[in-house]
TIRO-2110 file (N, C-alpha, C; in Angstrom, 1 decimal):
// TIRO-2110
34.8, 65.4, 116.1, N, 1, A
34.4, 66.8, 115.8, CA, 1, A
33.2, 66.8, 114.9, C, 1, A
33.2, 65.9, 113.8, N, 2, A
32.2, 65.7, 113.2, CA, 2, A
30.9, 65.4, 114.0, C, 2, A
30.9, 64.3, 114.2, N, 3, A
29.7, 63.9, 115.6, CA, 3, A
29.3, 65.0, 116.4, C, 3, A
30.0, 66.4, 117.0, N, 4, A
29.7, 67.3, 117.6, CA, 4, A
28.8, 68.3, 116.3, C, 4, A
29.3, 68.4, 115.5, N, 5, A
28.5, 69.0, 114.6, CA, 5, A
27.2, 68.6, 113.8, C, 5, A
27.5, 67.1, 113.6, N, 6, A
25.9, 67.1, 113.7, CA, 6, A
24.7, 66.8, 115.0, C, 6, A
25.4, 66.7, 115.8, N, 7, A
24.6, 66.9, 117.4, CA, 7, A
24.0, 68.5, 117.2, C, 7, A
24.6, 69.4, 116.9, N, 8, A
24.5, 70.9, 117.2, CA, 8, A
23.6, 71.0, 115.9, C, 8, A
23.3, 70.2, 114.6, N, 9, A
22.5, 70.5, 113.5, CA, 9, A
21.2, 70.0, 114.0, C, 9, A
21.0, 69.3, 114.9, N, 10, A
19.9, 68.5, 115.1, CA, 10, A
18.9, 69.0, 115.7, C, 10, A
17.3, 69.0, 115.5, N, 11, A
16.3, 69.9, 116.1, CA, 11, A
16.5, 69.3, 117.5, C, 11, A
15.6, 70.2, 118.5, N, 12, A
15.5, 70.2, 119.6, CA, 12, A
14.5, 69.0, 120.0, C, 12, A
15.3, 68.2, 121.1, N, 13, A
14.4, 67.6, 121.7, CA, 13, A
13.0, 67.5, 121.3, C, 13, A
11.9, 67.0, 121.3, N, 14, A
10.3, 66.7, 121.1, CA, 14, A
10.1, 67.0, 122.6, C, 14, A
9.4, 67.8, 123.4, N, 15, A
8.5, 67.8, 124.3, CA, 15, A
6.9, 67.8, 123.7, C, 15, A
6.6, 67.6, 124.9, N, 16, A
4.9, 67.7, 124.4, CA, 16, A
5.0, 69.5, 124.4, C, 16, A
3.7, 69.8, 123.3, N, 17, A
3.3, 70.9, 123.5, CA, 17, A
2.9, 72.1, 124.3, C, 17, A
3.4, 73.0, 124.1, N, 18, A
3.1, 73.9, 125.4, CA, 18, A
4.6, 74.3, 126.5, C, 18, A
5.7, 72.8, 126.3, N, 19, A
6.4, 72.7, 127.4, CA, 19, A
7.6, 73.7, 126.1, C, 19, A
8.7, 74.7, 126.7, N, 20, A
9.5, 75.0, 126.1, CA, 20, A
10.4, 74.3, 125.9, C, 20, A
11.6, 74.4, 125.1, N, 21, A
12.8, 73.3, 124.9, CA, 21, A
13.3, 73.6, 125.8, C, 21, A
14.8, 72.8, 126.2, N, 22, A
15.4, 72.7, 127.1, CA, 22, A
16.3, 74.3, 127.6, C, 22, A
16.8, 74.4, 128.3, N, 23, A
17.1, 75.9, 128.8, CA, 23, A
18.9, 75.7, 127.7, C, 23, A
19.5, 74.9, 128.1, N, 24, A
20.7, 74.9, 127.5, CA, 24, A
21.0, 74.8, 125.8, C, 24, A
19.4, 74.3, 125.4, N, 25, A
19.2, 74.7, 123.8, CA, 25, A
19.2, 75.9, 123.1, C, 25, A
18.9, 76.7, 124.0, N, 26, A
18.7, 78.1, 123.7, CA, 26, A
20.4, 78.8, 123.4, C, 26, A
20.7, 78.2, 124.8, N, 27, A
22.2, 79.0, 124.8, CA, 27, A
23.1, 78.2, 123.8, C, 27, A
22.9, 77.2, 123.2, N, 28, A
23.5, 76.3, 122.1, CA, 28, A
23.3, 77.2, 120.5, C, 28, A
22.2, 77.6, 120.6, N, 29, A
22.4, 78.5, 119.3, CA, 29, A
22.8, 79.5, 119.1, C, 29, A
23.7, 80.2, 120.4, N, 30, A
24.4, 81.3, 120.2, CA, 30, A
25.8, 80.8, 120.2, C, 30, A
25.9, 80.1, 120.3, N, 31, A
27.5, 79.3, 120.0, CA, 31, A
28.1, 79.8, 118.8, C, 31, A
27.7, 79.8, 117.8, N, 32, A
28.4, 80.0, 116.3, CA, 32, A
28.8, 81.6, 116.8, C, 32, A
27.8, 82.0, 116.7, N, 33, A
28.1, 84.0, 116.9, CA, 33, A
29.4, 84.1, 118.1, C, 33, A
29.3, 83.7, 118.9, N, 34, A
30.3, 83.7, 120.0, CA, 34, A
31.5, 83.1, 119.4, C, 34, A
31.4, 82.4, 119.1, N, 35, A
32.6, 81.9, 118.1, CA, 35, A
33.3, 82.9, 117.4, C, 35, A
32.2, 83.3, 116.1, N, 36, A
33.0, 84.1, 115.4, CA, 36, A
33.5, 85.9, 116.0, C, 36, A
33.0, 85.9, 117.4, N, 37, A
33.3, 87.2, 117.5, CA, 37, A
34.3, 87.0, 118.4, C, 37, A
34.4, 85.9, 118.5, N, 38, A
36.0, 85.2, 119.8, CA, 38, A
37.3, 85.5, 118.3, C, 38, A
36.8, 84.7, 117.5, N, 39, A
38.0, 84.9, 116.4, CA, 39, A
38.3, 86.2, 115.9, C, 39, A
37.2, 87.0, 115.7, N, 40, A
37.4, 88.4, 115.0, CA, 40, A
38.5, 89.4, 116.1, C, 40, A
38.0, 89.0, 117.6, N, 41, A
38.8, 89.6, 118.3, CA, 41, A
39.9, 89.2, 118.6, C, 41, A
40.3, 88.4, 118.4, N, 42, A
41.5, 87.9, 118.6, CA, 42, A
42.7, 87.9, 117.3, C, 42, A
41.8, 87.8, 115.9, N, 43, A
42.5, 88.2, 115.1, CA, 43, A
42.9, 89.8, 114.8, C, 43, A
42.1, 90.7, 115.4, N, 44, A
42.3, 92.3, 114.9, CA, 44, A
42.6, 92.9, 116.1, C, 44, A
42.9, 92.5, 117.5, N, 45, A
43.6, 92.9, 118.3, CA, 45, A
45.0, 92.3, 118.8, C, 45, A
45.1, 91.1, 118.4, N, 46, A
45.9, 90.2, 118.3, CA, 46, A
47.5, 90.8, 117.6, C, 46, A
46.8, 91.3, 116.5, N, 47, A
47.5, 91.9, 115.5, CA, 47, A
48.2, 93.4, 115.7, C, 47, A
47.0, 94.1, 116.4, N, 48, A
47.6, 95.3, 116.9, CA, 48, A
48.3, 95.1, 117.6, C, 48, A
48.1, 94.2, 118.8, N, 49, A
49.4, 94.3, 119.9, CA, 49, A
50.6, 94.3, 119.2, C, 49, A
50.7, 93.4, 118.0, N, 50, A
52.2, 92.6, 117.6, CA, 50, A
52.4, 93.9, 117.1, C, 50, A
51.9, 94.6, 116.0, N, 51, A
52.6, 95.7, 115.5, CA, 51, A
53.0, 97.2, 116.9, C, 51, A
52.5, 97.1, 117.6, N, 52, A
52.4, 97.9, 119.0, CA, 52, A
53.6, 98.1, 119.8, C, 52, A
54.3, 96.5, 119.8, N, 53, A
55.3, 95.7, 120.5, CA, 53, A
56.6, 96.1, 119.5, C, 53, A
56.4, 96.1, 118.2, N, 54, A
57.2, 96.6, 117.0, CA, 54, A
57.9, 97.8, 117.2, C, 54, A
56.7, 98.3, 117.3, N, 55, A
56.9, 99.6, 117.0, CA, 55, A
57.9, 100.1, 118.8, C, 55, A
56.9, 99.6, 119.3, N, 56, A
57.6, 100.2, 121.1, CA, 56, A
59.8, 99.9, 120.7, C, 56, A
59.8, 98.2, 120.4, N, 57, A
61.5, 97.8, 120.4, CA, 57, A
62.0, 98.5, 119.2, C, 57, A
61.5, 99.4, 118.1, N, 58, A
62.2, 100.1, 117.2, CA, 58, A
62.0, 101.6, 118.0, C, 58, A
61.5, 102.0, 118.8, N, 59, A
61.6, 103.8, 119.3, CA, 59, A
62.9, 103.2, 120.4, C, 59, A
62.8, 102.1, 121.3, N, 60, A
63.6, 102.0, 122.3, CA, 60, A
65.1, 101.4, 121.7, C, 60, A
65.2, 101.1, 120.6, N, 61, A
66.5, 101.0, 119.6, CA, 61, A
67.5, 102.0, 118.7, C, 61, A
66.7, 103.4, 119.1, N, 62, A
67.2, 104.7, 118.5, CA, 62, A
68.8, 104.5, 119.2, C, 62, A
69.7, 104.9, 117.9, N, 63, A
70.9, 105.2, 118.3, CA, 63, A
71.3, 106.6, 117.5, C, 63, A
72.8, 107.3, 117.8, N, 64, A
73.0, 107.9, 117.1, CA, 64, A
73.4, 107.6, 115.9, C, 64, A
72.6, 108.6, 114.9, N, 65, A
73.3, 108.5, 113.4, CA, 65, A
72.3, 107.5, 112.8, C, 65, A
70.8, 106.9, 113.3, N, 66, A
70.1, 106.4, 112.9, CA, 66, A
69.2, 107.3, 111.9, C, 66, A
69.0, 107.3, 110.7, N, 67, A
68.1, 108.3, 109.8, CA, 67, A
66.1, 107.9, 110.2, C, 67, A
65.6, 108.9, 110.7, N, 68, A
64.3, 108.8, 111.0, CA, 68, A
63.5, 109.6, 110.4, C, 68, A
62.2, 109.2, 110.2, N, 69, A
61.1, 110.0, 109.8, CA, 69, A
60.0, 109.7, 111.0, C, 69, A
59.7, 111.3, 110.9, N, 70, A
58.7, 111.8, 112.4, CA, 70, A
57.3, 111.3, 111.9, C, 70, A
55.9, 111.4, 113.0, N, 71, A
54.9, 111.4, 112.5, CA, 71, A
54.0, 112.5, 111.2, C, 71, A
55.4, 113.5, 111.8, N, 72, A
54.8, 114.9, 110.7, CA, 72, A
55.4, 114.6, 109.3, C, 72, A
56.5, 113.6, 109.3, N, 73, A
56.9, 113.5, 107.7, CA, 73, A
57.9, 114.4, 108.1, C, 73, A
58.9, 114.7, 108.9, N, 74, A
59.9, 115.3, 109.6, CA, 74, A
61.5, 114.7, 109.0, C, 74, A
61.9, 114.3, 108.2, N, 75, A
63.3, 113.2, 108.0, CA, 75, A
64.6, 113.9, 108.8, C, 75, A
65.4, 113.2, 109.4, N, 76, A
66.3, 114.0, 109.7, CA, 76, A
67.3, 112.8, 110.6, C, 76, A
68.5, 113.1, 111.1, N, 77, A
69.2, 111.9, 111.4, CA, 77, A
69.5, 112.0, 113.0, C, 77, A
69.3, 111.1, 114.2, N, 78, A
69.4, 111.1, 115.2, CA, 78, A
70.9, 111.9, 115.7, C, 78, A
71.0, 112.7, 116.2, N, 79, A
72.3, 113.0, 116.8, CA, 79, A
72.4, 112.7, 118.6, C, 79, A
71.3, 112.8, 119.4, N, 80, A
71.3, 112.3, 120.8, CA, 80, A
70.4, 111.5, 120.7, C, 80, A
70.3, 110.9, 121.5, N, 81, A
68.8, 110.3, 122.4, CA, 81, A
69.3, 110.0, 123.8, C, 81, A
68.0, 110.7, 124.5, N, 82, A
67.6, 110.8, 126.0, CA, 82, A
66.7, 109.6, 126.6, C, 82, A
66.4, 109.9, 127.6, N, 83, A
65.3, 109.5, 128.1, CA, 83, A
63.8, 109.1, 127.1, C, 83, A
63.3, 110.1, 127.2, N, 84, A
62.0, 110.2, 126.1, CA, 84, A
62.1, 111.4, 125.1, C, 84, A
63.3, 111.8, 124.6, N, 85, A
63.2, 112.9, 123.7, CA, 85, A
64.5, 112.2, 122.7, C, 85, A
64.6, 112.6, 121.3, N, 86, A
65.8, 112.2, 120.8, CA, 86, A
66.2, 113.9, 119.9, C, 86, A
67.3, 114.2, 119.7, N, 87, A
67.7, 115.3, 118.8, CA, 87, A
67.9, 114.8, 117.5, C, 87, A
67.2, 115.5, 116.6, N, 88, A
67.4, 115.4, 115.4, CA, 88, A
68.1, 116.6, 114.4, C, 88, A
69.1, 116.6, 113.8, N, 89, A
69.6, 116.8, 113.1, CA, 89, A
68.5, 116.9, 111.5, C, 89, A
67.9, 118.1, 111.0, N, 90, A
67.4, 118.3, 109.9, CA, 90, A
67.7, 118.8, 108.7, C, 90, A
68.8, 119.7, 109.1, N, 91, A
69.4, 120.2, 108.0, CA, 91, A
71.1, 120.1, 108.0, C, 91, A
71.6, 119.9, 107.1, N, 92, A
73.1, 119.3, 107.5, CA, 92, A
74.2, 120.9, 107.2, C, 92, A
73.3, 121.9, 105.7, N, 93, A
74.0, 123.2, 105.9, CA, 93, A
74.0, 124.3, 106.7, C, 93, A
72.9, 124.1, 107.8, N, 94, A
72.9, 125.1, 108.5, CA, 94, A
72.3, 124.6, 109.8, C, 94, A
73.3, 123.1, 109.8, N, 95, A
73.3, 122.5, 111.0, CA, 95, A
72.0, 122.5, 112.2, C, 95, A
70.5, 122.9, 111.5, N, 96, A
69.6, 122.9, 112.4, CA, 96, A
69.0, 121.6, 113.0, C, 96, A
69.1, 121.4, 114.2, N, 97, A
68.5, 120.7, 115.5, CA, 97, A
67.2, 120.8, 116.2, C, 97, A
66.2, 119.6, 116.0, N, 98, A
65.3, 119.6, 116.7, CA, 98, A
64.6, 118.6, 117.6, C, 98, A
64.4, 118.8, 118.8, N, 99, A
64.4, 118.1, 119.8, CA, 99, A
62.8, 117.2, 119.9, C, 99, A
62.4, 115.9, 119.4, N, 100, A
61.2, 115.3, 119.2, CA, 100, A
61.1, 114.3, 120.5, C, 100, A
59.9, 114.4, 120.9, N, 101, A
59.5, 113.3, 122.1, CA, 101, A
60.1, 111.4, 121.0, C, 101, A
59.9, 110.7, 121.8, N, 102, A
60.7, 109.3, 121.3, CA, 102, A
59.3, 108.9, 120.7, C, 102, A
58.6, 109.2, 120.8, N, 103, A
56.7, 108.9, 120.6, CA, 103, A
56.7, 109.5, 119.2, C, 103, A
57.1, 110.3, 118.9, N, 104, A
57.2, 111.1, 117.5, CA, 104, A
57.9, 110.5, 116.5, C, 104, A
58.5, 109.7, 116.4, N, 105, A
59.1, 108.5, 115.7, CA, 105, A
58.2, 107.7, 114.8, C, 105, A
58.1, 108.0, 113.7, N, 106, A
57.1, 106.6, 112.9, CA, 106, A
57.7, 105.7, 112.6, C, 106, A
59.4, 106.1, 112.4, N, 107, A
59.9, 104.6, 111.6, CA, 107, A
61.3, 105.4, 110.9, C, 107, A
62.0, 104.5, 111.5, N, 108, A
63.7, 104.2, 110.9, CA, 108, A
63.3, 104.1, 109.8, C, 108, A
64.5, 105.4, 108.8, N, 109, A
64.4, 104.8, 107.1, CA, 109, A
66.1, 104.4, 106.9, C, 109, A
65.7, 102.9, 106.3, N, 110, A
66.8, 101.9, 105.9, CA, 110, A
67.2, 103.2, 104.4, C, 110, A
68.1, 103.5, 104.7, N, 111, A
69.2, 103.9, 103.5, CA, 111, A
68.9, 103.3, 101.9, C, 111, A
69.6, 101.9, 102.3, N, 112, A
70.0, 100.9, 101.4, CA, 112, A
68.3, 100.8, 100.5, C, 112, A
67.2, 101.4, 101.0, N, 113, A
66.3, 100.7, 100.0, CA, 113, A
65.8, 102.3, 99.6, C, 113, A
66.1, 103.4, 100.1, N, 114, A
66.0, 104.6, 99.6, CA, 114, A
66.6, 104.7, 98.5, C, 114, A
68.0, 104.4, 98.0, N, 115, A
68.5, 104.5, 97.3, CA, 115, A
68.5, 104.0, 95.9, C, 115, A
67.6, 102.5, 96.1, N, 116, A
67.4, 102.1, 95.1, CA, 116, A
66.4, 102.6, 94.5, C, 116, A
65.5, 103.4, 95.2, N, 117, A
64.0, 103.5, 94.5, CA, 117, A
64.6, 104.5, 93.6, C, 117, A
END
C-alpha cells in the first residue's frame, strides 16, 4: 500500500520536450477526488437508506394500543390499523377518532421514557 502511494507521489515520466505525458497520467490525478466523492456518497446515502429501512419496519409494526406521534405533532393512540391508513384515537373524553395514511407516522412514543422526563 505504501509502495502504491509513493508511485502515485512521483512526477511523471521524463519525455523529451514537446511530447505530452502519458494518457493514463492524467487520469491518475483524478483518483484522490474520485475517491473522496466514492466515500462521501456512500457514507450520506448509505446512511439514509438505513434510517429509511427504520423507519419503513416501525410504520409496518403499528399495532393496536401502540401510542404515536404524526408528522403534524398529532399524539394519539392506535385503535385500528388497515392496509395503509391506521385510526387514531386523540382524545380519550370525547372519544375523538382520526383516520391517518401509515406514511403520516413519525415515530412510536415509548411511554416508559415519557414519563421519566
Amino acid at each position: 500500500m505504501l509502495a502504491s502511494i509513493f508511485l502515485l507521489a512521483q512526477n511523471p515520466p521524463t519525455t523529451s520536450p514537446g511530447t505530452p505525458p502519458p494518457q493514463w497520467y492524467s487520469l491518475l490525478q483524478w483518483a484522490p477526488m474520485v475517491l473522496i466523492v466514492l466515500v462521501f456518497y456512500f457514507f450520506i446515502f448509505g446512511s439514509k437508506r438505513k434510517t429509511e429501512k427504520q423507519r419503513q419496519e416501525m410504520i409496518n409494526q403499528l399495532k393496536k394500543g401502540d401510542r404515536i406521534q404524526t408528522i403534524g405533532g398529532i399524539l394519539g393512540t392506535v385503535v385500528e390499523t388497515r392496509d395503509n391508513e391506521v385510526v387514531v384515537k386523540v382524545d380519550e373524553s370525547s372519544n375523538t377518532k382520526i383516520r391517518f395514511s401509515r406514511s403520516a407516522v413519525n415515530k412510536v412514543v415509548d411511554e416508559d421514557k415519557a414519563e421519566t422526563k
